[in-house]
C-alpha positions, 0 to 999 in steps of 0.5 A: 500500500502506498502511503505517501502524502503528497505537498500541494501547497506550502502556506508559511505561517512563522520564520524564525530563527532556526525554526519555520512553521507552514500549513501545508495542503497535501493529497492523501493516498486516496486522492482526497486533500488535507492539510498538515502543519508542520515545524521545519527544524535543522535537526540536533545532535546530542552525546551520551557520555560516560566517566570511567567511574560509570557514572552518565554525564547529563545535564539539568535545565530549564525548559520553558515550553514544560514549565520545569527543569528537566534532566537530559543528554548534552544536546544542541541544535545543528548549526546550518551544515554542520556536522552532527559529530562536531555538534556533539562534541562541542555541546558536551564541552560547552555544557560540562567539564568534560569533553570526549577524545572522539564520538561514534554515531549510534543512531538517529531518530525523529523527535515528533515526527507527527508535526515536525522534522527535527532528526536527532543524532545519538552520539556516544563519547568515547575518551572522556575526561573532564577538560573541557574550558568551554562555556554555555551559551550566554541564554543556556544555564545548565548544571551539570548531573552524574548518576550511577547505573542504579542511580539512573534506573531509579530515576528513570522508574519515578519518571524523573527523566522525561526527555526522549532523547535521555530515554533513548540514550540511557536505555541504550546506556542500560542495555548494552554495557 
């Protein structure tokens, strides 16, 4: 069966800074129209990072759109053609003390792919140290968090972790060493 939808039309509704929005009228498999909004975004990368006493580096943040400071992944929106290594790495010094010797892509997935085409690039750091003299970013206040295996199982377990891409990363953590 195919399932493609087909644009029509594109309606611009908000252009932003490195987001756009448009309503975009579409042909259903079945012929018929409809119409879809949609959030354009360059896509982000963000790092799993582990020190060599097995603690998970992450970081804990305000997030406006939630109303609450959650706890996450370094992670960062791709500059216009930039590589989703060098993102990576540069979020993780940027955001913590630590920086990674190199990164290895583990996967990518769509964050909210019912409305928006943000792609994110899972890196996992390998050669951790904490020796990064980066800062964050004159808007970002970020503080930085590690937790032990147990420690992330039960925070996972109270739903203190509520960010996908944290989940994706740390049951990947989990699971696989």
């Amino acid at each position: 069966m195919d399932l493609t939808e087909t644009q029509i039309a594109s309606e611009p509704i908000f252009n932003g800074k490195f987001v756009t929005i448009a309503r975009d009228t579409v042909r259903l498999p079945n012929g018929n129209e409809s119409y879809r909004v949609v959030i354009r975004h360059p896509g982000a990368a963000c790092v799993l990072a582990v020190t060599e006493q097995d603690e998970v580096v992450l970081v804990r943040q305000w997030r406006y759109a939630t109303a609450q400071a959650l706890l996450e992944l370094p992670a960062g929106k791709l500059d216009h053609g930039e590589d989703p290594a060098l993102c990576a790495a540069r979020e993780l010094e940027e955001e913590t003390p630590y920086r990674a010797e190199r990164v290895r892509l583990l996967h990518t997935f769509y964050t909210a792919p019912g409305f928006c085409d943000e792609k994110m690039y899972l890196y996992l750091a390998e050669g951790v140290s904490a020796t990064s003299t980066r800062t964050p970013d004159e808007d970002e206040f970020v503080e930085t968090v590690l937790l032990s295996r147990q420690a992330v199982k039960a925070a996972m377990q109270n739903n203190e972790i509520q960010d996908a891409k944290t989940v994706v990363g740390l049951q990947y953590w989990l699971l696989n060493s």
